[in-house]
N, C-alpha and C positions, 0 to 999 in steps of 0.2 A: 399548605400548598393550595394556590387557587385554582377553580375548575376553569378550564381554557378548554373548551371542543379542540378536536385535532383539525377541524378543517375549517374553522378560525385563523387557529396558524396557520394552516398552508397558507392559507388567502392574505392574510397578511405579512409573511415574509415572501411572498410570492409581488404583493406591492413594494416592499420595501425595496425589494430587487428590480422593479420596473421589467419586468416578462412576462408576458405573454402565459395563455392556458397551455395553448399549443406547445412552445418553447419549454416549458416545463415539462412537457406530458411528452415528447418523442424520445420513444424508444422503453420508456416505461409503462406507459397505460395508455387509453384514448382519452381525447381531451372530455368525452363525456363525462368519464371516470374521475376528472379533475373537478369537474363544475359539479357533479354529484357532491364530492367529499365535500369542497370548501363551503357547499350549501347542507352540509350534515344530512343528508339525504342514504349515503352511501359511505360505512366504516371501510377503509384502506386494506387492503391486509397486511402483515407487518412489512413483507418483503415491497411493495410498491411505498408506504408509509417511509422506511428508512431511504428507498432510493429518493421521494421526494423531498423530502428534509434535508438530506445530504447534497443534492443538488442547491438548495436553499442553502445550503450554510448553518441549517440549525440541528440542533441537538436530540437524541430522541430520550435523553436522559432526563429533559425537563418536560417531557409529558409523556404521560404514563397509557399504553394502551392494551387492551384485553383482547390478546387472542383466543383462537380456538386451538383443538388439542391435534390438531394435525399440522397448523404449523407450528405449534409448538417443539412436534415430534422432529420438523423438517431444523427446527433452528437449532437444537440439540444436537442432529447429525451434522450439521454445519461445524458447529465446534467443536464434534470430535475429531470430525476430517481436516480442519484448521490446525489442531495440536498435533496428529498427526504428520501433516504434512509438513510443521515446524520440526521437530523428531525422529525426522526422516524415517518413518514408522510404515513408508508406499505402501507393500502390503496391505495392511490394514487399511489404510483410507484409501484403497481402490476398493476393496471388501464393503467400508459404509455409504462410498459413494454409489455403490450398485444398488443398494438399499433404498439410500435417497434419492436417485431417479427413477427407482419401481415406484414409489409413491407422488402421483399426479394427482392433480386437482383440475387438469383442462382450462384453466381459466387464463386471462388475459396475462395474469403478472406469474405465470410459469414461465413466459419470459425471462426473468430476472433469476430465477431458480436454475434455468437451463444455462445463463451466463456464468453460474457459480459453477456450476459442472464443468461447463468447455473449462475454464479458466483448471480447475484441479486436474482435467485429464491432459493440458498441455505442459500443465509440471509433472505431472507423474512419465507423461512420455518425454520429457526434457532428461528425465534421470537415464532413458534407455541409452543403447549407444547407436550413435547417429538417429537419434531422436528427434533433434532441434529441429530440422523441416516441417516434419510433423506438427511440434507444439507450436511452430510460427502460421500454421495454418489454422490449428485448433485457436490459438490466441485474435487472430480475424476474426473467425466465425463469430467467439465472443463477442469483439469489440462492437461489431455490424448490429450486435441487437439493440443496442444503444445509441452508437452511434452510427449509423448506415452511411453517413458521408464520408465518413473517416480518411480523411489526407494527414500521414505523417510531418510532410512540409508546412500545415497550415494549421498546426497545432494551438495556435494564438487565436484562432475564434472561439475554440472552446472555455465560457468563463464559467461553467457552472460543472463539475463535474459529480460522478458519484465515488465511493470510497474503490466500488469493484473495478472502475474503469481504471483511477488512477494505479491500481494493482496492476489491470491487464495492460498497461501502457509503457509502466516499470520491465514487466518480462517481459515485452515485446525487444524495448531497450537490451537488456539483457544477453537475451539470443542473439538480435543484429550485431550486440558487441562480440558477441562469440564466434560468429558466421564471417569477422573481418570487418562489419559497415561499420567503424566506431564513431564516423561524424555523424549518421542517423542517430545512432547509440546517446552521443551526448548530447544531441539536438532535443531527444527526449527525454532524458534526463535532468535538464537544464529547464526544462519547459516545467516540469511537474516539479521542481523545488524552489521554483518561483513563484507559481501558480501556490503552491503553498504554504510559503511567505507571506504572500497576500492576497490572498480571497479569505474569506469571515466563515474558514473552515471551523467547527469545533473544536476548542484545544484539544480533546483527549484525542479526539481521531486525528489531530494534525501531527499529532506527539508519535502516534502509531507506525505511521510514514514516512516523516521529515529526516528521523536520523538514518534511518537504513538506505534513505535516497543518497544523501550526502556522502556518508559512506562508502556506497559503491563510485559513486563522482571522486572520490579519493582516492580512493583503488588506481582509478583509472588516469589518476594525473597524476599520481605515483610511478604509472607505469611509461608515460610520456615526458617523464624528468622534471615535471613542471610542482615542484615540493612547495613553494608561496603558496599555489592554489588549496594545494592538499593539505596543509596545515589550516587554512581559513574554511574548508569545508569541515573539516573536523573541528574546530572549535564551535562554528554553528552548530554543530548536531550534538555536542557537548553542553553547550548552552541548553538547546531541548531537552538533553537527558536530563540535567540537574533543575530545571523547572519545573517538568510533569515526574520527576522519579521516574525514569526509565533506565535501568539498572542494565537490560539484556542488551542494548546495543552502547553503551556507554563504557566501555573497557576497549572495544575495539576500535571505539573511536579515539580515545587514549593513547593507544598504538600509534594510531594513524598517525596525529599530530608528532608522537617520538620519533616515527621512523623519518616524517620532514623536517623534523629538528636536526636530526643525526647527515640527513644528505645537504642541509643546510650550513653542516660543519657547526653545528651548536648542542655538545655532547653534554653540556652542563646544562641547560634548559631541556633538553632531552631525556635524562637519567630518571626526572622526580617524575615522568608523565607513562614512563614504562615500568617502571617498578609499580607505582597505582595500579596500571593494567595488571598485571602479573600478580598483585596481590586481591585485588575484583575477584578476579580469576579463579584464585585459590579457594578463597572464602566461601564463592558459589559451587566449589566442589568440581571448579573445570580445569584440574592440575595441563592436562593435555593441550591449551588454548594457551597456557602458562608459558609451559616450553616452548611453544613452537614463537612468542614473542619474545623471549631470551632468545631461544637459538637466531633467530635473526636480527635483535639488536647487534647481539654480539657480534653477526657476518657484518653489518653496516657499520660495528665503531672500528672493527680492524683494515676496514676499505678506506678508510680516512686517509 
């Protein structure tokens, strides 16, 4: 592997993309903090380092950077509280997340660290009952620290975003669907699975996102009668799974495409893409994900 300084990179995927310091640097760092790094004057710390790469489009997998042991200790609690909060484990990642916001460092890119927190504490208070207020409030406050302009309607200026926002922009969707707005709801979902489609996201992290975006877009055109769509969002997110090996959202999307084959009246293309799911299923030891997609193929081939 050759030696590339990291703020080489910046500076040159920062060209390649024709933006600005500035443009780059709001809501992550000051722009001094930009023209330090890409002049090697000033190392990044991880968490400003990934937000600017990932707004770039590049990868942090292809350069390699040496932190120190406190955010080290902060990136570890990070994925605890991320598996956590996959596991529905709340509890607990309310318990590490108190942890990792006792531990401050005061600097510029606690920013980015506190955007991680609003984001976990507006899912943890989404699971409460009549929560959602709350985590749509708490889901702002996030968004604002990156993006302070933030207009839901005018989501098409945004071409560069980071992996946390496209998260915090998902549960925003989310909630509004829940709350009733479902044209805000698809308006933003629509937005961030085009968005990335096509921006020069990194595959692995695009692979992270893409299908679970689709997914829920299927759900939802599942539930408006509209089965064409929902077959063709599943099969996108299908395609992603079988490309990067994404195994965890790949059986549900499975489903997806059976259940619109089955309201499509096409019970024979239907059969081989629900029994897959249902045997995924089995194998990874989720009999319970199993059933509940028999028990409802079964209510949709007898509504025929």
């Amino acid at each position: 592997m050759g030696n590339y300084p990291v703020g080489r990179l910046i500076f040159e995927l920062r060209r390649r993309k024709g933006v600005s310091q500035e443009f780059l640097a709001e809501g992550i760092c000051s722009v001094s903090t930009v023209s330090k790094i890409e002049n090697g004057v000033q190392m990044p710390s991880r968490k400003v380092y990934e937000a600017l790469l990932q707004r770039l489009g590049g990868s942090t997998r292809n350069c390699r950077l040496y932190i120190s042991d406190y955010e080290m200790h902060k990136y570890v609690l990070e994925e605890k509280i991320t598996q956590c909060m996959e596991r529905k484990c709340y509890a607990e990642a309310a318990r590490l997340l108190k942890e990792y916001e006792s531990h401050g460092n005061k600097k510029e890119e606690d920013r980015l660290e506190k955007q991680f927190a609003l984001l976990v504490r507006a899912e943890l208070q989404r699971c409460r009952k009549d929560g959602r207020g709350k985590a749509l409030d708490l889901l702002w406050q996030a968004a604002r620290i990156s993006m302070p302009d933030l207009e839901l309607e005018q989501l098409e200026q945004y071409r560069l975003l980071m992996l946390e926002e496209i998260r915090i922009l998902e549960r925003m969707a989310e909630i509004y669907y829940e709350l009733g707005d479902s044209a805000l709801a698809k308006r933003i979902l629509f937005f961030l699975k085009e968005y990335t489609e096509y921006s020069e996201m990194d595959e692995m992290e695009k692979a992270q996102i893409y299908p679970k975006l689709v997914y829920r877009l299927a759900c939802w055109m599942e539930a408006d009668g509209r089965h064409q769509e929902q077959k063709e969002l599943c099969e996108s997110g299908i395609r992603m799974c079988i490309l990067q090996g994404r195994l965890t959202e790949y059986p549900m999307l499975l489903a997806g495409k059976g259940y619109a084959l089955l309201e499509s009246n096409q019970p024979e293309e239907a059969e081989p893409c629900l029994k897959q799911a249902c045997a995924i299923f089995r194998a990874v030891g989720d009999p319970a994900n199993a059933g509940l997609i028999k028990e409802k193929a079964t209510a949709l081939f007898h509504a025929q």
